[in-house]
C-alpha positions as CSV (number, residue, x, y, z in Angstrom):
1,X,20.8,53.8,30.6
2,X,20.9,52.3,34.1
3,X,21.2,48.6,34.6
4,X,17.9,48.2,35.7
5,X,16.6,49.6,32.7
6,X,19.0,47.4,30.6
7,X,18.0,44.4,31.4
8,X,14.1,45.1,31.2
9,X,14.8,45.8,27.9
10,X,17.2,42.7,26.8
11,X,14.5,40.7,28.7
12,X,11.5,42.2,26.0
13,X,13.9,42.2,22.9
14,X,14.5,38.0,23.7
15,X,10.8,37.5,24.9
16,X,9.6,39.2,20.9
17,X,12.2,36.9,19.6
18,X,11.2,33.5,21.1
19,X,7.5,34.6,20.2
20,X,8.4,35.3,16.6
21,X,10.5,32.3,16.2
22,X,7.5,30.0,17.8
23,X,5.0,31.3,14.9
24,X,6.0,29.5,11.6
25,X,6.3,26.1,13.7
26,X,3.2,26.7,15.5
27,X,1.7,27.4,11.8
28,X,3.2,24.4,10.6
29,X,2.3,22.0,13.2
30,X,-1.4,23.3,12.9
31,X,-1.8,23.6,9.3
32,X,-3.4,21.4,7.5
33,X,-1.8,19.7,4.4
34,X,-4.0,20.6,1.3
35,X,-2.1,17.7,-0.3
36,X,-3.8,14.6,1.3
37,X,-6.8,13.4,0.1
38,X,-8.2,11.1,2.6
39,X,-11.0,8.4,2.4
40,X,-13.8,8.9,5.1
41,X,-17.1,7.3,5.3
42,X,-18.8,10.6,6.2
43,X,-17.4,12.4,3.3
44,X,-20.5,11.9,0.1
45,X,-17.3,11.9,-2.2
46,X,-16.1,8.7,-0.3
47,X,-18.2,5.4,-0.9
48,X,-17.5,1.9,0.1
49,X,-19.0,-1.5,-1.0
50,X,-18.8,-4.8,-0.9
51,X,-18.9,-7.5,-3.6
52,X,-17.7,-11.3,-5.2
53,X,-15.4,-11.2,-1.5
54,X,-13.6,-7.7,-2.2
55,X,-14.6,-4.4,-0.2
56,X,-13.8,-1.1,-2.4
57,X,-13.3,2.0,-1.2
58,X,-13.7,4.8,-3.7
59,X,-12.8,8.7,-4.0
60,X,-14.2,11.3,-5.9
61,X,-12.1,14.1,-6.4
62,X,-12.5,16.9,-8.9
63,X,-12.1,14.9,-12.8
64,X,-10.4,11.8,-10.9
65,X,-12.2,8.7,-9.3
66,X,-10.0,6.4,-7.7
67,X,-10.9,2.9,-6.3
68,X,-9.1,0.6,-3.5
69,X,-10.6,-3.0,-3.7
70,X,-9.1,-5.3,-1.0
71,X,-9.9,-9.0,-0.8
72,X,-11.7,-10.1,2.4
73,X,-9.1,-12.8,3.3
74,X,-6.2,-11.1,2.1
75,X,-4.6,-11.6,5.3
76,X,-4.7,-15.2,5.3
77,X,-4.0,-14.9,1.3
78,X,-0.5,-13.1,1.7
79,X,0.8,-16.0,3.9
80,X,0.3,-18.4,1.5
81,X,1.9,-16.5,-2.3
82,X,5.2,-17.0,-3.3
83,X,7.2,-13.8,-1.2
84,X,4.2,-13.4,1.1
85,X,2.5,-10.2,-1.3
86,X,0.1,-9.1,0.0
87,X,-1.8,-7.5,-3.1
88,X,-4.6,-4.6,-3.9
89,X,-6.8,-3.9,-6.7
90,X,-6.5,0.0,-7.6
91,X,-8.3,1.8,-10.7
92,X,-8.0,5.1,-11.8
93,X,-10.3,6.7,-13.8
94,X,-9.3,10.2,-15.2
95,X,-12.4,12.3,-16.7
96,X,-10.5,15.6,-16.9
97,X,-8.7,17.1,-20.1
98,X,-5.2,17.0,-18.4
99,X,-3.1,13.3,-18.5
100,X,-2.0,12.1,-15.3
101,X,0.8,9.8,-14.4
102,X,0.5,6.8,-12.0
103,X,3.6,5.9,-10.8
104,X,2.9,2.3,-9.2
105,X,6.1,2.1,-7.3
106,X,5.6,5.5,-5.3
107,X,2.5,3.7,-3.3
108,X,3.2,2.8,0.3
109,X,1.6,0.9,2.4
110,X,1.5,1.5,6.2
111,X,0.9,-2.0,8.7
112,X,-0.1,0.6,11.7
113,X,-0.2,-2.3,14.6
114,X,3.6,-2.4,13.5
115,X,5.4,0.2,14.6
116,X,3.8,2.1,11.6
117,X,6.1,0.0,9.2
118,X,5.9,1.4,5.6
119,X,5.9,-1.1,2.8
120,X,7.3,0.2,-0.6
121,X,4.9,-1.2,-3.5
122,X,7.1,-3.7,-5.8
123,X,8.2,-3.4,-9.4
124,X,6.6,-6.5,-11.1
125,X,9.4,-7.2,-13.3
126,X,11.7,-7.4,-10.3
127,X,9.2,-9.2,-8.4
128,X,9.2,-11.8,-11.3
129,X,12.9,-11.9,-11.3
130,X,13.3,-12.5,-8.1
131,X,10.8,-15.2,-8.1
132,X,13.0,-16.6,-10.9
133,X,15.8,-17.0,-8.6
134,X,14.1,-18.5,-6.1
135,X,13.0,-21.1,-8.2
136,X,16.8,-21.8,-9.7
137,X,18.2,-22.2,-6.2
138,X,15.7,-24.2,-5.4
139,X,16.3,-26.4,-8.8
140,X,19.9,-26.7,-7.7
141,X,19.5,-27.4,-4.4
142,X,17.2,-29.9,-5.2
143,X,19.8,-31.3,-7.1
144,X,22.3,-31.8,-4.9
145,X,20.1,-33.4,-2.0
146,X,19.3,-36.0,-4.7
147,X,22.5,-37.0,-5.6
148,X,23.0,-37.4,-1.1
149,X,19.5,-39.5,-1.3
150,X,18.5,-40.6,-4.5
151,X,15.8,-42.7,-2.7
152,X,13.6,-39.8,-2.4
153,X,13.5,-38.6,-6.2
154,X,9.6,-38.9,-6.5
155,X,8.8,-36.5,-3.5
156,X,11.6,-34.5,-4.4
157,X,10.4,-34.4,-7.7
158,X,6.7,-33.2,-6.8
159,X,7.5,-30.5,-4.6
160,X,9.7,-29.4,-7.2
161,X,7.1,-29.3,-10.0
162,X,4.6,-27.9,-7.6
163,X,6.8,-24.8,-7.2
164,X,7.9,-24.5,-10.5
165,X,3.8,-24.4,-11.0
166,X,3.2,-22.1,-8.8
167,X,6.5,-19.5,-10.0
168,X,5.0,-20.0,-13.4
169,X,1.6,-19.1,-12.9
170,X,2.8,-15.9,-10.7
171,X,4.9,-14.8,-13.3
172,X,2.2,-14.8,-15.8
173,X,-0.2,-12.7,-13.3
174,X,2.5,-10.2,-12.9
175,X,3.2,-9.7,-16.7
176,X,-1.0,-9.5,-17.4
177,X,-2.5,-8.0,-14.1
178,X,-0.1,-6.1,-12.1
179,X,-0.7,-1.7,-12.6
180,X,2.3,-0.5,-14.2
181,X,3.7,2.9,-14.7
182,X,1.2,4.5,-17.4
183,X,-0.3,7.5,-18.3
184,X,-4.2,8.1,-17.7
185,X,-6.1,10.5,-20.3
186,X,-8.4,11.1,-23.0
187,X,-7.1,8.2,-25.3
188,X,-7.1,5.9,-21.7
189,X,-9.4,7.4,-19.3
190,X,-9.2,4.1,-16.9
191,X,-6.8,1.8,-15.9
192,X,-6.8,-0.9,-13.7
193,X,-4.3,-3.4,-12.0
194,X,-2.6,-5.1,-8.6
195,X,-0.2,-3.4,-6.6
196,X,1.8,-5.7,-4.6
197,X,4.0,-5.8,-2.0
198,X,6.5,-7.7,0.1
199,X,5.9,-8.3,4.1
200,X,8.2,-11.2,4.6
201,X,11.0,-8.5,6.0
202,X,12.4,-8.6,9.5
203,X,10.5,-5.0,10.1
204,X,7.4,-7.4,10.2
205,X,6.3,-9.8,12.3
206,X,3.0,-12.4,12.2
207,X,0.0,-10.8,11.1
208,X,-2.3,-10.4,14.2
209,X,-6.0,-11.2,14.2
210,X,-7.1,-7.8,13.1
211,X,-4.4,-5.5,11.0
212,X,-5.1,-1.4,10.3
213,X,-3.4,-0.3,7.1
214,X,-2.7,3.0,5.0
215,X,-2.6,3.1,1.3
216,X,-0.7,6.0,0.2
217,X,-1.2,6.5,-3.4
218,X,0.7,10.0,-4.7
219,X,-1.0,11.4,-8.4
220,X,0.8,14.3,-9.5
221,X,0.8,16.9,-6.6
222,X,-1.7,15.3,-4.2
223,X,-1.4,11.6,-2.2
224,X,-4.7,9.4,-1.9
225,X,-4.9,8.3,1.7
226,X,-6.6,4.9,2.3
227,X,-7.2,3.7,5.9
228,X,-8.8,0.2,6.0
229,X,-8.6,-2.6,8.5
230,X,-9.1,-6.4,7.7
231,X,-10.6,-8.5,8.3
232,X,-13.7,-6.0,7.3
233,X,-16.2,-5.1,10.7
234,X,-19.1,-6.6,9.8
235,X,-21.8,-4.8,9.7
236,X,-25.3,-5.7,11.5
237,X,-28.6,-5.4,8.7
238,X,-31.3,-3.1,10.3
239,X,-34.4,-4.6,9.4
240,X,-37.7,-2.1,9.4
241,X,-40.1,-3.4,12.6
242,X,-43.1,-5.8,12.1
């Protein structure tokens, strides 16, 4: 084989190559992933309404309805809990034969105006824990400044109380109302609770005027996809003409 002839064909051999090695990424760039189920308002299985302050977004997929409710001043809310939470209200409710399991701790929660920082949903007993820490270093802390300044015992005091308040009454919502691992069939076919978690981390900042989010909440072998954005657009009444 001459030269010339040569490399025309070691050209065409590495051009087939590059092609064939280009498909499966091409494929999987382009494909769509069956997985997601995400909530759109021109979808009929996707509804959203609004009621007593809380929007809830709700889909309907196959045997399962699942429901998002977010307050309406949740931003403002977070900044003032103990840990800054910032908390949602999901239900499932399971019509089907087949138990699923909700796995609380597997939701995420994306803040896209920051750098698309994901949020791991909390354990409540940790949460509670934690909390309880908080509040002993604070108790002995407390302590110590008062033995420095005994003068100011009675403000001291109140703060202290306050807190200890405010721990207590927090720990008692997490052991009541927060969702916990469970399974959802026949014998429970609903199940409700708060999902919470932590943004006071250094991957997030303040909370600007209006935030988008992402509630990512994995049920067996799909993930329900939640984009919202608070505070809610409000939305203008058309009124029929006079």
């Amino acid at each position: 084989m001459c030269l010339w002839a040569l490399a025309k064909w070691w050209g065409t051999v590495i051009t087939v190559c590059g092609f064939l090695a280009a498909i499966p990424y091409l494929s999987a760039k382009d494909r769509k992933d069956d997985r997601v189920i995400r909530w759109n308002e021109a979808n009929p299985e996707c509804t959203l309404t609004a009621a007593d302050g809380m929007h809830r977004y709700a889909i309907e997929y196959e045997t399962l309805r699942l429901t998002l409710a977010v307050d309406d001043n949740e931003l403002k809310k977070s900044t003032r809990t103990a840990e800054h939470v910032f908390s949602v209200l999901i239900t499932v409710n399971n019509r089907g034969k087949e138990a699923i399991k909700m796995v609380p701790a597997d939701m995420k929660l994306e803040l896209v105006s920051h750098h698309r920082a994901v949020m791991r949903a909390q354990y409540p007993d940790e949460l509670s824990h934690h909390l309880q820490d908080d509040s002993d270093e604070l108790i002995y802390q407390s302590e110590k400044k008062l033995k420095k300044h005994p003068e100011e015992k009675d403000t001291v005091e109140y703060r202290l109380k306050a807190h200890e308040e405010l721990v207590s009454r927090w720990q008692t919502f997490l052991s009541t109302q927060a969702l916990r691992e469970t399974r959802v069939d026949s014998g429970q076919p609903e199940v409700t609770g708060w999902v919470l978690f932590k943004t006071n981390t250094k991957w997030l900042g303040n909370w600007k005027d209006e935030e988008d989010f992402v509630l990512r909440v994995p049920i067996e072998q799909h993930v329900f996809e939640f984009p919202f954005k608070l505070p809610i657009d409000s939305r203008p009444t058309l009124r029929p003409r006079s």
